[in-house]
OpenMM code with the backbone's topology and positions (N, CA, C; nanometers):
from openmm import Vec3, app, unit

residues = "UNK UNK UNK UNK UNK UNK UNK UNK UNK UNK UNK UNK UNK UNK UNK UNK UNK UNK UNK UNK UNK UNK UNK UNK UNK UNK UNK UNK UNK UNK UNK UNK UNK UNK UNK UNK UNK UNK UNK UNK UNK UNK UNK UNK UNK UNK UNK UNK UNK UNK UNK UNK UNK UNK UNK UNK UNK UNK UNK UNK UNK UNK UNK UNK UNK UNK UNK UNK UNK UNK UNK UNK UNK UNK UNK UNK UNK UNK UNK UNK UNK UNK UNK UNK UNK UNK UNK UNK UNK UNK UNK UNK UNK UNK UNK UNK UNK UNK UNK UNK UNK UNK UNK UNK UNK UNK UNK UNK".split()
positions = [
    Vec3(0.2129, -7.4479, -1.7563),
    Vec3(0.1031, -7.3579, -1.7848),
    Vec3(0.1059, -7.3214, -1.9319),
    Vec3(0.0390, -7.4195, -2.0155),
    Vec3(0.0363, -7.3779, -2.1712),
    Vec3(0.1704, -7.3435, -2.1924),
    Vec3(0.2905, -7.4348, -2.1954),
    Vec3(0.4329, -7.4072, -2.2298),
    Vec3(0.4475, -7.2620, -2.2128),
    Vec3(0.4337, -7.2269, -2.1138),
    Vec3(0.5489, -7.1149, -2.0371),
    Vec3(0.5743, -7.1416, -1.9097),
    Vec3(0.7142, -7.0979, -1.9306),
    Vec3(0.7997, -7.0818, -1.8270),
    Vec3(0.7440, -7.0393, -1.6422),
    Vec3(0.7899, -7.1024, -1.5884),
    Vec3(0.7702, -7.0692, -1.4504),
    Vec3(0.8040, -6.9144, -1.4105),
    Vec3(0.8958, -6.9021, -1.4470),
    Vec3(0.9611, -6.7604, -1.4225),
    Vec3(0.9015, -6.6635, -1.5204),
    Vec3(0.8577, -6.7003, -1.6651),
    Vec3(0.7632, -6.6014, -1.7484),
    Vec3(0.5962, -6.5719, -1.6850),
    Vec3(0.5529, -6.7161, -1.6970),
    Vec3(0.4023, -6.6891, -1.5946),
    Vec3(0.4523, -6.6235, -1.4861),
    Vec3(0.5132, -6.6104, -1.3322),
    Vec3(0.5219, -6.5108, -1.2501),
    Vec3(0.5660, -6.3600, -1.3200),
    Vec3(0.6273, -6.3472, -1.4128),
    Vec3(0.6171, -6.1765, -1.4416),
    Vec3(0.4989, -6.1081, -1.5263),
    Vec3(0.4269, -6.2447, -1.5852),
    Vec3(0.2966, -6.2079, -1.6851),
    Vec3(0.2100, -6.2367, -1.6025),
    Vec3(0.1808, -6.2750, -1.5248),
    Vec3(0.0742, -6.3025, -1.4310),
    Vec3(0.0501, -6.1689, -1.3533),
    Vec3(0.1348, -6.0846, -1.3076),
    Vec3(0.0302, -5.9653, -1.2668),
    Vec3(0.0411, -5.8554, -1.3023),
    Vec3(0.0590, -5.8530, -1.4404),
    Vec3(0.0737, -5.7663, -1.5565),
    Vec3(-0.0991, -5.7698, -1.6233),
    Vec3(-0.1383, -5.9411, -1.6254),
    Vec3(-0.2593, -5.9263, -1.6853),
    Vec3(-0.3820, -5.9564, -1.5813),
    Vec3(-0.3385, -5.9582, -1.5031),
    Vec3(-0.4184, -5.9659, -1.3457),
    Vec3(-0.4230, -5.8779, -1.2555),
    Vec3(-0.3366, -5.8149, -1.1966),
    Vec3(-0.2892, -5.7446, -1.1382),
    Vec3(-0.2842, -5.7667, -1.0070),
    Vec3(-0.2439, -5.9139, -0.9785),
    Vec3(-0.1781, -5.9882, -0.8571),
    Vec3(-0.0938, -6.0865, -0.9245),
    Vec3(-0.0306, -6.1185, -0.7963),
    Vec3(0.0669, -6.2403, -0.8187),
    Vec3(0.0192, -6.3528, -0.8324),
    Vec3(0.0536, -6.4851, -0.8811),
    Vec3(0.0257, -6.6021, -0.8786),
    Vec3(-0.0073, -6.6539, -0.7498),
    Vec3(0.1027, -6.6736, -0.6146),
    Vec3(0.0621, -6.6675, -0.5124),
    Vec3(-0.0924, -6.5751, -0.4293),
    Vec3(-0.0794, -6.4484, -0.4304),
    Vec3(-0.2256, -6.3627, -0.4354),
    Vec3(-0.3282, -6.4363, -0.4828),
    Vec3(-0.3526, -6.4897, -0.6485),
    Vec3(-0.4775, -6.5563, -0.6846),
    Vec3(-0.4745, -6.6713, -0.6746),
    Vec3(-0.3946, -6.7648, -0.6082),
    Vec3(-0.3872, -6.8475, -0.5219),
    Vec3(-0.4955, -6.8711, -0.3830),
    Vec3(-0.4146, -6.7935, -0.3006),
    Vec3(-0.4992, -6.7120, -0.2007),
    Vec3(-0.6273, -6.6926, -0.1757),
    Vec3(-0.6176, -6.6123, -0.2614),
    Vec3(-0.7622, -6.5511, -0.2941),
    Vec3(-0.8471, -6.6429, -0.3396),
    Vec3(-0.8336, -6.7228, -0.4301),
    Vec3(-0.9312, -6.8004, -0.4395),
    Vec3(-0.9527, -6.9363, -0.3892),
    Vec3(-0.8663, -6.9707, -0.2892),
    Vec3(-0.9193, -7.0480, -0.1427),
    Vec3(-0.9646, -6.9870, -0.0570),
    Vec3(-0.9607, -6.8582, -0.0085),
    Vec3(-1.0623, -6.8196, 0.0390),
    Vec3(-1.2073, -6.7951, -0.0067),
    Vec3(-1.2165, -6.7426, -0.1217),
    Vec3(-1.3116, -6.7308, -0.1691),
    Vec3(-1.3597, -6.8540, -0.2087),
    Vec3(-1.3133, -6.9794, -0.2099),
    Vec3(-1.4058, -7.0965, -0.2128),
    Vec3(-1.4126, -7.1459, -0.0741),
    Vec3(-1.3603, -7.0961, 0.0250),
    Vec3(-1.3868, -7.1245, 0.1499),
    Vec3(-1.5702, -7.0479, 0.1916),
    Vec3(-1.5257, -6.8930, 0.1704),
    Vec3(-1.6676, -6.8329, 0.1277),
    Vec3(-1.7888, -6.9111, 0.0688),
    Vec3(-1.7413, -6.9534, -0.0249),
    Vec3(-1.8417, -6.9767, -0.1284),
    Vec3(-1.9075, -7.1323, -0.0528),
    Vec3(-1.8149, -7.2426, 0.0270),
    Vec3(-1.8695, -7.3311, 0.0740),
    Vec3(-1.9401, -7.2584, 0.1687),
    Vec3(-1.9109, -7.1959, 0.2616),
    Vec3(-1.9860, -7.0898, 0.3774),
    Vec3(-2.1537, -7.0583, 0.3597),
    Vec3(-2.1461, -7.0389, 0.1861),
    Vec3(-2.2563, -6.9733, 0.1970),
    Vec3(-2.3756, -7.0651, 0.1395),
    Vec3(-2.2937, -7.1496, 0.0662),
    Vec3(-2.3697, -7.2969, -0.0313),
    Vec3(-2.3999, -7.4036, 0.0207),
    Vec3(-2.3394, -7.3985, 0.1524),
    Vec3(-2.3325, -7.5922, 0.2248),
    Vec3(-2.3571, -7.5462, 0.4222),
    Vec3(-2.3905, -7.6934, 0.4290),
    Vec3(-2.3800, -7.6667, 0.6122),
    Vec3(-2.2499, -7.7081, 0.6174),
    Vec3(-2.1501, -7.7439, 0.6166),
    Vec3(-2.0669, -7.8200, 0.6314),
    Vec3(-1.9632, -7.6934, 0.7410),
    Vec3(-1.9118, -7.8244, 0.8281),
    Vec3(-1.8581, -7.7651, 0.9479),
    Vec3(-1.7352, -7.6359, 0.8797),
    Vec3(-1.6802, -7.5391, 0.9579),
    Vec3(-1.5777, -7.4844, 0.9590),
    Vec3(-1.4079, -7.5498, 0.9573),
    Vec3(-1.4298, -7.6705, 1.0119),
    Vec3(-1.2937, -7.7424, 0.9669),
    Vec3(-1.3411, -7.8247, 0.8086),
    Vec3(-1.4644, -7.8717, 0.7793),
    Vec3(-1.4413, -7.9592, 0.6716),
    Vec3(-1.4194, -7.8519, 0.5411),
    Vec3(-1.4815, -7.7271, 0.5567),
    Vec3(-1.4519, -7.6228, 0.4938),
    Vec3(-1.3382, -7.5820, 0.4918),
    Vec3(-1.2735, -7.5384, 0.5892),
    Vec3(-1.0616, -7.5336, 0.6067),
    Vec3(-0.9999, -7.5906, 0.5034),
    Vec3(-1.0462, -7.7503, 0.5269),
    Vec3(-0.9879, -7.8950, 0.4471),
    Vec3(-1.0144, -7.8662, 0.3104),
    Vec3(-1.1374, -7.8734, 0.2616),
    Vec3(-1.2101, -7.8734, 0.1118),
    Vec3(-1.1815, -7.7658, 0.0349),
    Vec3(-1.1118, -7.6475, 0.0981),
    Vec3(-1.0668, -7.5214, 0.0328),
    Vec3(-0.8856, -7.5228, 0.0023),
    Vec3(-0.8484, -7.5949, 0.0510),
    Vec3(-0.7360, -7.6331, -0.0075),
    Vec3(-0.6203, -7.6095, 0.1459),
    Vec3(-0.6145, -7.5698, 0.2498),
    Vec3(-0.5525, -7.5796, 0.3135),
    Vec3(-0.4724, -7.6732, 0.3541),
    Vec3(-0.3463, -7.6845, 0.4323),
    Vec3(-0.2575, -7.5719, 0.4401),
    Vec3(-0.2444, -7.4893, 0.3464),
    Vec3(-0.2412, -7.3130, 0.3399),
    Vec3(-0.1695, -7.2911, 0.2964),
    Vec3(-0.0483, -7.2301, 0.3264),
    Vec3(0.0250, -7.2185, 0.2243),
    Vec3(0.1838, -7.1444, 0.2840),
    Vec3(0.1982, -7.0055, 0.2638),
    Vec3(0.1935, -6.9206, 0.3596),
    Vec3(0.2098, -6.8049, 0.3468),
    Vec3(0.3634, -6.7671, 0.4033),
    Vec3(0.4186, -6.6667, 0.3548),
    Vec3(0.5379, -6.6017, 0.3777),
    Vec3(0.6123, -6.7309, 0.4410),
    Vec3(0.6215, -6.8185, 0.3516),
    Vec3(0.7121, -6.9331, 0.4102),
    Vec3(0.6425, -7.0292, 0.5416),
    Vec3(0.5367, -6.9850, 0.5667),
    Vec3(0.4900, -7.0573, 0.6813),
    Vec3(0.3357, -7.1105, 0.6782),
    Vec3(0.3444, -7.2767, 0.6790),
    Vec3(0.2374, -7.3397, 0.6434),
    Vec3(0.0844, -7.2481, 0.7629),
    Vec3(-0.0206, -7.2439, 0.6771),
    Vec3(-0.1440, -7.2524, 0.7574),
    Vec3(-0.2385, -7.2878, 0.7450),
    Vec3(-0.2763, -7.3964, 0.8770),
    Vec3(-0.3101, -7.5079, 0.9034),
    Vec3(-0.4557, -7.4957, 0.9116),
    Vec3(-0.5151, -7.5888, 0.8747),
    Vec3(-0.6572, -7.5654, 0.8191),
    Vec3(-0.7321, -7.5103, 0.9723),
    Vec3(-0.6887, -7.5603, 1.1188),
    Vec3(-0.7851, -7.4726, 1.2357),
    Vec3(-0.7417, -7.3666, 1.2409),
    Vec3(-0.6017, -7.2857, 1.1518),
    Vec3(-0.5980, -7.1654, 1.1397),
    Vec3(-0.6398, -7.0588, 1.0593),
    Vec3(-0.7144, -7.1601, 0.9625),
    Vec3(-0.7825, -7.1011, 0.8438),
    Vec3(-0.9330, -7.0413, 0.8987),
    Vec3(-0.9602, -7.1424, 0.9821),
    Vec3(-1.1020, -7.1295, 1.0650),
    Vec3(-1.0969, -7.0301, 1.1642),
    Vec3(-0.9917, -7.0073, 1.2865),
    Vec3(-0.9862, -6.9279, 1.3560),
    Vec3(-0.9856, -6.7729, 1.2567),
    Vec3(-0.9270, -6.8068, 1.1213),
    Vec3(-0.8844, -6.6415, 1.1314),
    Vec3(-1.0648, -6.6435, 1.0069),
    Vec3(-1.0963, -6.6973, 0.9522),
    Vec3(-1.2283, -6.6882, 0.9030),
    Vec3(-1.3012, -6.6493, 1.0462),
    Vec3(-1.3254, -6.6950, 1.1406),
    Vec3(-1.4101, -6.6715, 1.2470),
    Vec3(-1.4092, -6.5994, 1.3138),
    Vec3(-1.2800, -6.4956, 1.3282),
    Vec3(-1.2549, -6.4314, 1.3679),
    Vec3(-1.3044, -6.2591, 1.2849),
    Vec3(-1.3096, -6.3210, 1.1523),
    Vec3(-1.3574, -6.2349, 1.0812),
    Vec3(-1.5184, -6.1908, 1.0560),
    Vec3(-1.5491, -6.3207, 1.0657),
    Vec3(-1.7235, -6.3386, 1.0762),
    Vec3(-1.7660, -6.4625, 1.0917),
    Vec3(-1.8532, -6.5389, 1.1825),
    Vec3(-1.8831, -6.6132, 1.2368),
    Vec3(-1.9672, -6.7127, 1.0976),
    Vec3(-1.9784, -6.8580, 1.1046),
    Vec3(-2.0507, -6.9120, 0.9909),
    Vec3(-2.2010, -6.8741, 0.9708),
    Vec3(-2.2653, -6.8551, 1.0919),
    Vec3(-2.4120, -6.7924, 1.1146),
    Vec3(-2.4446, -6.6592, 1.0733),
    Vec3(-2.3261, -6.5885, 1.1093),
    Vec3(-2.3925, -6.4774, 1.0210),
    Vec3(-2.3043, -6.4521, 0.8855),
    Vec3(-2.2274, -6.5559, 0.8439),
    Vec3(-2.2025, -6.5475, 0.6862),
    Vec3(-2.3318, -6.5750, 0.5975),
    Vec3(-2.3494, -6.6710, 0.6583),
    Vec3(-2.4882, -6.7126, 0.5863),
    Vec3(-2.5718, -6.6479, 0.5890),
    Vec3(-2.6411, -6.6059, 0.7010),
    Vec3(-2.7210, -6.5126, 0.7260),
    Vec3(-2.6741, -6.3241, 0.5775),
    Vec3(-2.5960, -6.3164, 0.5911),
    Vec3(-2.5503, -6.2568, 0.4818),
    Vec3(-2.4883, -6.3266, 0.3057),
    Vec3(-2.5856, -6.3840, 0.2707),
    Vec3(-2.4636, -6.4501, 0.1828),
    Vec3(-2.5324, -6.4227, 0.0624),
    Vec3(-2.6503, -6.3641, 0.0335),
    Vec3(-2.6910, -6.2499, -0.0709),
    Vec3(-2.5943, -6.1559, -0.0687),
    Vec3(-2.5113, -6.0116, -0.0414),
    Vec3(-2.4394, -5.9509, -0.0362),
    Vec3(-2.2973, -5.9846, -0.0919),
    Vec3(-2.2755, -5.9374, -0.2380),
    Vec3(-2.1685, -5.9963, -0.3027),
    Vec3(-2.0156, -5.8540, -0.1966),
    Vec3(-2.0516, -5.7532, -0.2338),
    Vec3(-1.9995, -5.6462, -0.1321),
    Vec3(-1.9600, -5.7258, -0.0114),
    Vec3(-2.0215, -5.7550, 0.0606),
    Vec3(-1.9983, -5.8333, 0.1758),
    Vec3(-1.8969, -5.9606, 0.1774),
    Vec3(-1.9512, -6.0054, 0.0586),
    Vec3(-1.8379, -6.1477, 0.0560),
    Vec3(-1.6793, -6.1262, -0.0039),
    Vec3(-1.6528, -5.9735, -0.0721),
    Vec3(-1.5696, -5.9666, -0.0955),
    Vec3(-1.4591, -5.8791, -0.0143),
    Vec3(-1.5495, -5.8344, 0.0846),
    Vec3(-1.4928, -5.7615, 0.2165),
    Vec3(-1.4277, -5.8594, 0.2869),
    Vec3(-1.4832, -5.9509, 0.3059),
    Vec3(-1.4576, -6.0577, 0.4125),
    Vec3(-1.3136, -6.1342, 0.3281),
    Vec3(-1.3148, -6.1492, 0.2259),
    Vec3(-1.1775, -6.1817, 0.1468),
    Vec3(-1.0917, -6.0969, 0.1431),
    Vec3(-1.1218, -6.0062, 0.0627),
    Vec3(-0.9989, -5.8997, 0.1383),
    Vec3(-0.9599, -5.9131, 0.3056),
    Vec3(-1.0263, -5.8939, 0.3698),
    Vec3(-0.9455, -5.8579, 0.4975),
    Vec3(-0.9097, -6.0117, 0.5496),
    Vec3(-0.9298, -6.0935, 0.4965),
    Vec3(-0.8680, -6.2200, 0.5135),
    Vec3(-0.7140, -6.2356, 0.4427),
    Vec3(-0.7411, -6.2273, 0.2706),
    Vec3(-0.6238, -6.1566, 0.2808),
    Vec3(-0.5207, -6.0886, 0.3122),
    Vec3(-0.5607, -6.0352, 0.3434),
    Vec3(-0.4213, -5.8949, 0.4668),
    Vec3(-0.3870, -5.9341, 0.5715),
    Vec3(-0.5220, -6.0402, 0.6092),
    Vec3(-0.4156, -6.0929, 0.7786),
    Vec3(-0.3454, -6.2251, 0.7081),
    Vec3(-0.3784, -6.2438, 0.6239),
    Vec3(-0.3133, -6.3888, 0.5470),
    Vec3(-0.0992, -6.3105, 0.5144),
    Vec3(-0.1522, -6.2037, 0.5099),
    Vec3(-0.0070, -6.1050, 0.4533),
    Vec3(0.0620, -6.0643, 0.5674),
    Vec3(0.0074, -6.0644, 0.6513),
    Vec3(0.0730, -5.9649, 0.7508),
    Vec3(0.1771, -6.0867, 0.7984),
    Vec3(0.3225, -6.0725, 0.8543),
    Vec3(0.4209, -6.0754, 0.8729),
    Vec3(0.3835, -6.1004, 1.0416),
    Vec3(0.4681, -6.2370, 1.0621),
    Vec3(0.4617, -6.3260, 1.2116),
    Vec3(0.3321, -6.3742, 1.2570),
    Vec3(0.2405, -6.4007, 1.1311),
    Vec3(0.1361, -6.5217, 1.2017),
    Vec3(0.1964, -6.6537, 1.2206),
    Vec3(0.1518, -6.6820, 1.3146),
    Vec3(0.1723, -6.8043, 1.3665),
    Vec3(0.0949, -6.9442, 1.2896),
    Vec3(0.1643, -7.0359, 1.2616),
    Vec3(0.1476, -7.1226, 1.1489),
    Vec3(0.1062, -7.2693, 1.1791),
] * unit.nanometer
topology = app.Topology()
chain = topology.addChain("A")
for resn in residues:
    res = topology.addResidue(resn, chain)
    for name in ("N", "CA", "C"):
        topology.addAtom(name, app.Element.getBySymbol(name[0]), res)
């Protein structure tokens, strides 16, 4: 990363961000998971796939139909779209994707 250190980028990284490398990681596979959601028809698994899944959370891979279950679980593709003017909205739906992405003993 522009000759720094692995171990320097993780302590400057959420100093000038104010997340971790992992976090804007995260975050922004979901949010391009979103962003296919709201831009394309494309199924809920090819979306999983195209957003970068697996990812590895707390040590434990998750697998792109788990990316979908827990997106769907959050809000269905019909009414993402159906909402996909609403920037508020799209960043709700990342956050709380996030947090179940955090929470401790999902199944992988």
């Amino acid at each position: 990363a522009a000759g720094v250190s692995c171990r320097t980028l993780s302590r400057w990284f959420p100093k000038v961000t104010g997340m971790t490398v992992l976090d804007f990681i995260q975050k922004r596979r979901v949010a391009l998971a979103c962003h296919y959601l709201a831009t394309s028809d494309r199924s809920s698994e090819e979306i999983a796939f195209e957003s970068g899944t697996p990812v590895s959370v707390n040590g434990q891979k998750l697998s792109p139909a788990k990316l979908v279950e827990m997106l769907n679980a959050l809000v269905t593709p019909v009414v993402y779209r159906a909402c996909r003017e609403s920037y508020e909205f799209f960043m709700t739906i990342v956050e709380k994707a996030l947090n179940q992405l955090r929470q401790p003993g999902q199944d992988g």
